[in-house]
VOKE-734320 format. One record per atom (N, C-alpha, C): z, x, y. Coordinates in pm, whole numbers, padded with zeros to 5 digits, always signed. Atoms other than C-alpha are relative to their C-alpha. Example, Ala and Ser with C-alpha at 12.3 -4.5 7.8 and 13.67 -1.06 7.14 Angstrom:
<sites>
+00000+00089-00119;+00780+01230-00450;+00000+00090+00120;-00006-00082-00119;+00714+01367-00106;+00073-00077+00109;
</sites>
This chain:
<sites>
+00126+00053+00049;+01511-01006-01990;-00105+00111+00007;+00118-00151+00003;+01223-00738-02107;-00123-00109+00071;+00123+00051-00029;+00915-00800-01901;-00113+00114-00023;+00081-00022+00006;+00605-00614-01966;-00111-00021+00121;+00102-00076-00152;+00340-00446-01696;-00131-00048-00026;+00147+00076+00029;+00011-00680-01722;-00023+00063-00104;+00054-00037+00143;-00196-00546-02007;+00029+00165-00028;-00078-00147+00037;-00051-00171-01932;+00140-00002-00017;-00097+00015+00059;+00217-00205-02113;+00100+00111-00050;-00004-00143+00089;+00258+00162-02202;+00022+00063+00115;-00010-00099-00177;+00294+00289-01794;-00167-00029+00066;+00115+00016-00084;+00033+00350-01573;-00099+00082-00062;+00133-00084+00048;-00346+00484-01671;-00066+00094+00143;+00081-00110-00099;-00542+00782-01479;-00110-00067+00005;+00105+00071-00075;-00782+00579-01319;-00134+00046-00030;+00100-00056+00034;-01016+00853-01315;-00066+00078-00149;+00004-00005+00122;-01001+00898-01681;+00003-00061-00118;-00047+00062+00092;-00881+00645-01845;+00087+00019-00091;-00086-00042+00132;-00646+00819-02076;+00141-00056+00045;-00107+00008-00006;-00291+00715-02075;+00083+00107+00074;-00081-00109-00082;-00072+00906-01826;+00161+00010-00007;-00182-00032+00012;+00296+00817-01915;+00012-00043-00137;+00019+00010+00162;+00450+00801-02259;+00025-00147-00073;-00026+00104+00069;+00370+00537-02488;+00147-00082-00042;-00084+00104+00057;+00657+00298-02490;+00020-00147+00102;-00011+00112-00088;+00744-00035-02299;+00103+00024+00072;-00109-00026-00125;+00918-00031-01949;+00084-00131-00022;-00003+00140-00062;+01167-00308-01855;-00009+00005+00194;+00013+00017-00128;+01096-00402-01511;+00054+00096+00109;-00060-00061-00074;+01333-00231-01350;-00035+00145+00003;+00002-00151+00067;+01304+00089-01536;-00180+00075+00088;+00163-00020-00003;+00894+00061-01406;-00016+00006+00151;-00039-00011-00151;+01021-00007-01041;+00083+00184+00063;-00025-00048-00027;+01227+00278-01031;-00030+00133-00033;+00072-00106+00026;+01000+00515-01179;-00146+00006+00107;+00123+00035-00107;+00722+00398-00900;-00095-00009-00055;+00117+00066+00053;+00490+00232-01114;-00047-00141+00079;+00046+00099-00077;+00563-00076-00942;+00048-00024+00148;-00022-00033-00095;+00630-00155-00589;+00135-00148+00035;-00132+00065-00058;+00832-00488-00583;+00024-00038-00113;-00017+00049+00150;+01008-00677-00885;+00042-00178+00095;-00044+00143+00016;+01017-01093-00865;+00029-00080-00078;-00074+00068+00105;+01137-01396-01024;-00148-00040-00067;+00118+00086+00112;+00891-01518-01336;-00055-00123+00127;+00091+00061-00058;+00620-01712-01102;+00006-00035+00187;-00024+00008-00171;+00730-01638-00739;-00124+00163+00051;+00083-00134-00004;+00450-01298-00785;-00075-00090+00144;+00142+00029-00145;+00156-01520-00547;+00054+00001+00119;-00061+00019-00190;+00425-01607-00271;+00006+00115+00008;-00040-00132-00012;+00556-01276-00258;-00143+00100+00021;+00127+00004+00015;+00185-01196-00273;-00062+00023+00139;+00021+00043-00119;+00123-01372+00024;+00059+00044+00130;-00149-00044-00075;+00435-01255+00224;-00055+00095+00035;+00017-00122-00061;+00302-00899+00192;-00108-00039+00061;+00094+00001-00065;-00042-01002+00297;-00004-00050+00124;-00038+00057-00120;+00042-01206+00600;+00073+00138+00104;-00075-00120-00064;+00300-00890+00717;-00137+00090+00021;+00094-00100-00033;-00013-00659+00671;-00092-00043+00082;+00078+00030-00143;-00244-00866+00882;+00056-00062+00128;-00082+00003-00137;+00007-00907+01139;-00009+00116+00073;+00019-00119-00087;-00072-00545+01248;-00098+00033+00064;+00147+00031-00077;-00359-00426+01416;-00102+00049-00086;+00102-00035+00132;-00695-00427+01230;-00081+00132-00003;+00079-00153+00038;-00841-00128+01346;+00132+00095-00086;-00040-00062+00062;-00506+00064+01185;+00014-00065-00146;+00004+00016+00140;-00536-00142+00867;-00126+00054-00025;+00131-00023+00088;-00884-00077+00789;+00016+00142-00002;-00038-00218-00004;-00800+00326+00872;+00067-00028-00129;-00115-00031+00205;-00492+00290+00560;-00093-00066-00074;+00079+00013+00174;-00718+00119+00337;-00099+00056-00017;+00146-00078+00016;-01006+00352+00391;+00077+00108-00039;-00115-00043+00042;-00718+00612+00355;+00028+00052-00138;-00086+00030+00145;-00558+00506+00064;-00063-00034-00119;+00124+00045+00091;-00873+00414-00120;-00043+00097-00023;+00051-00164+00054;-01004+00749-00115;+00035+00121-00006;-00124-00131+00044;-00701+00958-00078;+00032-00037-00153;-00009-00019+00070;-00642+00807-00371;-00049+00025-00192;+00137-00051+00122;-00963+00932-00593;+00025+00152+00040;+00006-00132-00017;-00911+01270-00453;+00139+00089-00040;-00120-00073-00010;-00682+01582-00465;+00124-00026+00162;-00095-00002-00100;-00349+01616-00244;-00097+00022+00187;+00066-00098-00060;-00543+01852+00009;-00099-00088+00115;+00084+00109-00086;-00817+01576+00106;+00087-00119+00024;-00065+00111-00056;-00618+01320+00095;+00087-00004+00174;-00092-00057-00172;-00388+01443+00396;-00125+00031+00088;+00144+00018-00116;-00733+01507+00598;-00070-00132+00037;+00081+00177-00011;-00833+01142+00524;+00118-00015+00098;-00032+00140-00049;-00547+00977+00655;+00048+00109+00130;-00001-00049-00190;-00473+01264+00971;-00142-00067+00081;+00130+00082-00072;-00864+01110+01036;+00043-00138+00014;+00037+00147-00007;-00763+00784+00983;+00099-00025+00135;-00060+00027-00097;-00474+00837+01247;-00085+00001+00116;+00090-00022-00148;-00707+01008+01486;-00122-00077+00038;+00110+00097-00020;-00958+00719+01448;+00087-00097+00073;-00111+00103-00031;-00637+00494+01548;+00059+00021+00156;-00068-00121-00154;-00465+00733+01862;-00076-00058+00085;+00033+00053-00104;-00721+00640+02090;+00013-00151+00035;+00059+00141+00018;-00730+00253+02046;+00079-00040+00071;-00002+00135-00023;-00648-00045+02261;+00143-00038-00017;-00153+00075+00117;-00434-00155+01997;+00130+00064-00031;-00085-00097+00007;-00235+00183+01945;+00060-00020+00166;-00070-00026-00115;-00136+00178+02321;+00102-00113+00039;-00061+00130-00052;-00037-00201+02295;+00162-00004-00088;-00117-00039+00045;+00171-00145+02024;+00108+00103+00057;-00084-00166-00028;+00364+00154+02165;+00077-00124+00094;-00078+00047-00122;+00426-00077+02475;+00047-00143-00086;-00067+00110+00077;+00540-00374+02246;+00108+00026-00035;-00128-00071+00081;+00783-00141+02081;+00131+00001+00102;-00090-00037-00175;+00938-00055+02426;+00035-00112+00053;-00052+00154-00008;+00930-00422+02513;+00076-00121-00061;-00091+00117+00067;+01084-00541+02244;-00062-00147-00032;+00085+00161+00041;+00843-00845+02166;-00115+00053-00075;+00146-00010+00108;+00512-00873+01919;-00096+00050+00067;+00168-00026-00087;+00205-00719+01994;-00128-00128+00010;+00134+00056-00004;-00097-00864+02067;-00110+00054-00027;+00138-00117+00037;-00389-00642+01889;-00130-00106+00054;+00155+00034-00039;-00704-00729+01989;-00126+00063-00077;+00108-00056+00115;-00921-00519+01712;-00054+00131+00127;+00049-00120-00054;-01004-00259+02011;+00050+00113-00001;
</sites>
């Protein structure tokens, strides 16, 4: 079954340009997955659970290291290579000291869930 990539239909666009960045033709799904356009492939109307799934997993971690990756990944990915890797070594070393980094470590070792606390 051909599926088509929301209204980019053609690959992915340069964000910071707008111009078309891969060559005009239509992916099928798979073909768009395994070129890393997309990140998961589901069944026709299971996208929101699956949706949900990841979002639940991501705030199951601790919030001071999410808000570091999406500060990160938000503006590593407007920039060159170069900054980007300085953002997110900051975003670790905003993380290293925390609370939450030490609880996890000892969760890991324990073998049971953490408990973050946002410190």
């Amino acid at each position: 079954m051909r599926r088509q990539l929301d209204d980019h239909r053609h690959g992915g666009r340069d964000s910071q340009r707008g111009t078309w960045a891969k060559a005009f033709r239509d992916f099928y799904a798979d073909e768009a997955k395994a070129a890393g356009l997309i990140n998961h492939l589901v069944p026709a109307g299971q996208a929101k659970a699956r949706a949900a799934e990841i979002a639940a997993t991501i705030a199951g971690n601790g919030p001071i290291a999410v808000r570091q990756a999406k500060k990160a990944i938000a503006y590593g990915s407007e920039t060159d290579l170069e900054t980007a890797m300085a953002l997110a070594i900051e975003a670790y070393n905003n993380t290293v000291t925390t609370e939450d980094r030490l609880e996890g470590v000892r969760a890991f070792n324990e073998k049971r869930k953490p408990r973050f606390t946002g410190r």
